[in-house]
C-alpha positions as CSV (number, residue, x, y, z in Angstrom):
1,X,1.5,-22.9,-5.8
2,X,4.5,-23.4,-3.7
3,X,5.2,-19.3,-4.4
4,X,2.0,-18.7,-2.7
5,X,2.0,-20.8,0.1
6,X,5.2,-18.9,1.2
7,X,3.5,-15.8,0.7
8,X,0.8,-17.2,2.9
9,X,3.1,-18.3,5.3
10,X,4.8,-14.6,5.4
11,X,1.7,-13.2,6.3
12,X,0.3,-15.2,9.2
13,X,3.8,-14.9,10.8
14,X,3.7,-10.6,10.2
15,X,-0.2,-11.0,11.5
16,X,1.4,-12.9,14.5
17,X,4.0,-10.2,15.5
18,X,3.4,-8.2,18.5
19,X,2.6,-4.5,17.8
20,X,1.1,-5.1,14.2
21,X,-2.3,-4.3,15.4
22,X,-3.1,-1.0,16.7
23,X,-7.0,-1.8,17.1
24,X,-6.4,0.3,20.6
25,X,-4.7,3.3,19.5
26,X,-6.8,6.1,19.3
27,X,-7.5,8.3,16.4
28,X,-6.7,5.4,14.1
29,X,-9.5,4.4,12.0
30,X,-9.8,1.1,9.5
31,X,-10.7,2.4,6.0
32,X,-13.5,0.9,4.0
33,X,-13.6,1.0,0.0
34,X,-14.5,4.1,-1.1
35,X,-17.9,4.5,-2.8
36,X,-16.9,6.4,-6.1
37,X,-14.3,4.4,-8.2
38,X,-14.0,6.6,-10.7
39,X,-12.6,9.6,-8.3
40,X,-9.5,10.7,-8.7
41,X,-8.3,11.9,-5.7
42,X,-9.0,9.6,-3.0
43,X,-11.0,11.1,0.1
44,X,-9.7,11.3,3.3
45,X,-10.2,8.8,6.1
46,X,-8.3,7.9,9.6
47,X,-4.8,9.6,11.2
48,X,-1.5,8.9,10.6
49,X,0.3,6.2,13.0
50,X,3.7,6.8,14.3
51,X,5.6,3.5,13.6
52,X,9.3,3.8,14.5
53,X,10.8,0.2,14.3
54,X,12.8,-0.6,11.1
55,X,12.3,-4.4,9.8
56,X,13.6,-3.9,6.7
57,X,17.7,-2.7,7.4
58,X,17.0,0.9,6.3
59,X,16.9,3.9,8.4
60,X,13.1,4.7,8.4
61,X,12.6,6.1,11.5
62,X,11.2,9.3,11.5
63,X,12.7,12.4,12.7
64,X,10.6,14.7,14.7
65,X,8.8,17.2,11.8
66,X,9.9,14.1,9.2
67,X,7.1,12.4,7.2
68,X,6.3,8.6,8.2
69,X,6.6,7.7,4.6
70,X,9.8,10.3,3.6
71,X,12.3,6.6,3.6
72,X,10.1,5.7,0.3
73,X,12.0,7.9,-1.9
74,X,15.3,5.6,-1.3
75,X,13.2,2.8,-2.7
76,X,12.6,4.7,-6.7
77,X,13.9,2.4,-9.2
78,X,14.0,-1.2,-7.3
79,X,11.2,-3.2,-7.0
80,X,9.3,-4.3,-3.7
81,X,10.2,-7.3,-3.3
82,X,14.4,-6.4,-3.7
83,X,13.6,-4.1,-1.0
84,X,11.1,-6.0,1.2
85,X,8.8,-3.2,0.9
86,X,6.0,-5.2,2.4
87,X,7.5,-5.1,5.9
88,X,9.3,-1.9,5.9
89,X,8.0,0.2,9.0
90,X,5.8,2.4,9.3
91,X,4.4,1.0,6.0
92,X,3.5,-2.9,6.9
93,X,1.3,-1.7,9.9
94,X,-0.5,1.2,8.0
95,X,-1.2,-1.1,5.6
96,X,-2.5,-3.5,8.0
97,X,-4.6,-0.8,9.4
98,X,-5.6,0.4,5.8
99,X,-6.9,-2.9,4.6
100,X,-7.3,-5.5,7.0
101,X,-8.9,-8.7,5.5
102,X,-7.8,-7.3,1.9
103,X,-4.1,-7.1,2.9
104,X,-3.3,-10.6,1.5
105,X,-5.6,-10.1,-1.6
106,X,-2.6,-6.9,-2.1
107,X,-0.2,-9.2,-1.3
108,X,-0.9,-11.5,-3.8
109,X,-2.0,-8.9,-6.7
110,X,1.4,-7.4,-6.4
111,X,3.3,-10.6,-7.2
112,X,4.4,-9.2,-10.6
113,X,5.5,-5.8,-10.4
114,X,7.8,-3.2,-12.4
115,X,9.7,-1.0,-10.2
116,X,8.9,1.5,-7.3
117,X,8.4,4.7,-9.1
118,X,8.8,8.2,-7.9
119,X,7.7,12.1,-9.0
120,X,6.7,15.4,-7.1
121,X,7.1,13.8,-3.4
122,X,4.5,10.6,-4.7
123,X,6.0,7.1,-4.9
124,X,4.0,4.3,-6.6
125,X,3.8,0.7,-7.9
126,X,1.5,-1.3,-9.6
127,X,1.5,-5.2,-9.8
128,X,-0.9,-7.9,-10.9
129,X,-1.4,-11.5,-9.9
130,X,0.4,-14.3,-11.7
131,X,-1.9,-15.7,-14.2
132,X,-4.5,-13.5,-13.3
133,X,-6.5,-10.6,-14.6
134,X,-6.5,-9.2,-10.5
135,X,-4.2,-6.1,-10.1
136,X,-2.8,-3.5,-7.0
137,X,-1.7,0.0,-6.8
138,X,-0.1,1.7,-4.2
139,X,0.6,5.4,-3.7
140,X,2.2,6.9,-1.0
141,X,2.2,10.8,-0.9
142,X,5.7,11.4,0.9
143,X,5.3,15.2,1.6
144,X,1.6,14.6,3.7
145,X,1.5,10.7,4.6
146,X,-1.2,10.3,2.5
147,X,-1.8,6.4,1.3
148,X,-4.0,5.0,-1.5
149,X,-4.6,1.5,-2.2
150,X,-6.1,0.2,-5.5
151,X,-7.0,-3.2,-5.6
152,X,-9.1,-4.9,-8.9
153,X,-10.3,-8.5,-7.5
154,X,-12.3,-10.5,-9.6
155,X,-13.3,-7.7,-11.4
156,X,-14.1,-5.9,-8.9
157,X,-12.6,-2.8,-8.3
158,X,-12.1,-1.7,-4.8
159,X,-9.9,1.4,-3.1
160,X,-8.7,2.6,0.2
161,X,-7.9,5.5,1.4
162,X,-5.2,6.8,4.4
163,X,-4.5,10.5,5.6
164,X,-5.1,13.2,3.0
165,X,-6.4,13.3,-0.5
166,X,-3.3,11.8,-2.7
167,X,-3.4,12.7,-6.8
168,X,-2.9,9.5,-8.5
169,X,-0.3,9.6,-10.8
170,X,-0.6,9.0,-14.8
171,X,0.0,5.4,-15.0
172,X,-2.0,4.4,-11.8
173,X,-5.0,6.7,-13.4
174,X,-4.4,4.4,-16.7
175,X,-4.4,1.1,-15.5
176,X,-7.6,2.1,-13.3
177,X,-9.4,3.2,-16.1
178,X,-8.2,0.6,-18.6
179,X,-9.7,-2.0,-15.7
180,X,-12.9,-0.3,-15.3
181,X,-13.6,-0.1,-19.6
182,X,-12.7,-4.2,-19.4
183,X,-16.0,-5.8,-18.9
């Protein structure tokens, strides 16, 4: 209880920094769930954002032809929360963006995670609330800035799309359809 009232805590203060709403940029659009669950590659919605400030003590800011979401790939092998992946930039305001309301319901369904994985230019993790049946996935195509957001809330399955299509790797197909046979 304690665990999540930090959590909590963390995200009203990141909702209450300046610049981590971009309702006025243009070209940006918020995301809604997709209609077909069962689809594979998620359909694309919205632009990318160009985020340059680094929150996290890595050097994420994007050089000029770079992808926004290239830093990622340092990330393979720890987990998010010995990197602070949350509030690395340009990620924590895309995400913001992506999911609005639902961030903290991804907040909180990634409180038990394995590590960041990585293969073909696509990093991924998957998590699951503590004492809960709710899970997250997030993938991050690194090569196009493309973002897709899995999130399984009370049974209820629900995904988000940013940028381009993004092929979901193996395991994040799995646990997707291992959620959707569970009644």
């Amino acid at each position: 209880m304690l665990r999540c009232a930090w959590i909590v805590l963390g995200l009203a203060l990141f909702l209450a920094l300046p610049g981590c709403s971009r309702r006025d940029e243009p070209g940006v659009e918020n995301s809604a769930p997709a209609t077909d669950e069962a689809q594979t590659p998620a359909p694309g919605v919205g632009e990318p954002v160009a985020e340059t400030a680094d929150s996290a003590g890595v050097d994420s800011i994007p050089v000029d032809g770079e992808p926004l979401f290239a830093y990622l790939q340092q990330f393979v092998g720890s987990t998010p929360v010995e990197v602070g992946l949350w509030r690395t930039q340009p990620l924590a305001p895309i995400l913001y963006k992506v999911l609005g309301p639902r961030l903290e319901a991804f907040i909180l369904n990634m409180q038990e995670t394995g590590p960041i994985r990585g293969e073909n230019g696509i990093v991924y993790v998957t998590g699951n609330k503590k004492f809960a049946a709710d899970k997250a996935a997030l993938v991050v195509d690194t090569r196009t800035d493309a973002l897709y957001v899995w999130l399984l809330v009370a049974g209820r399955a629900e995904e988000y799309q940013w940028g381009d299509s993004v092929v979901l790797p193996k395991p994040v197909l799995e646990l997707v359809e291992r959620s959707e046979a569970t009644p």
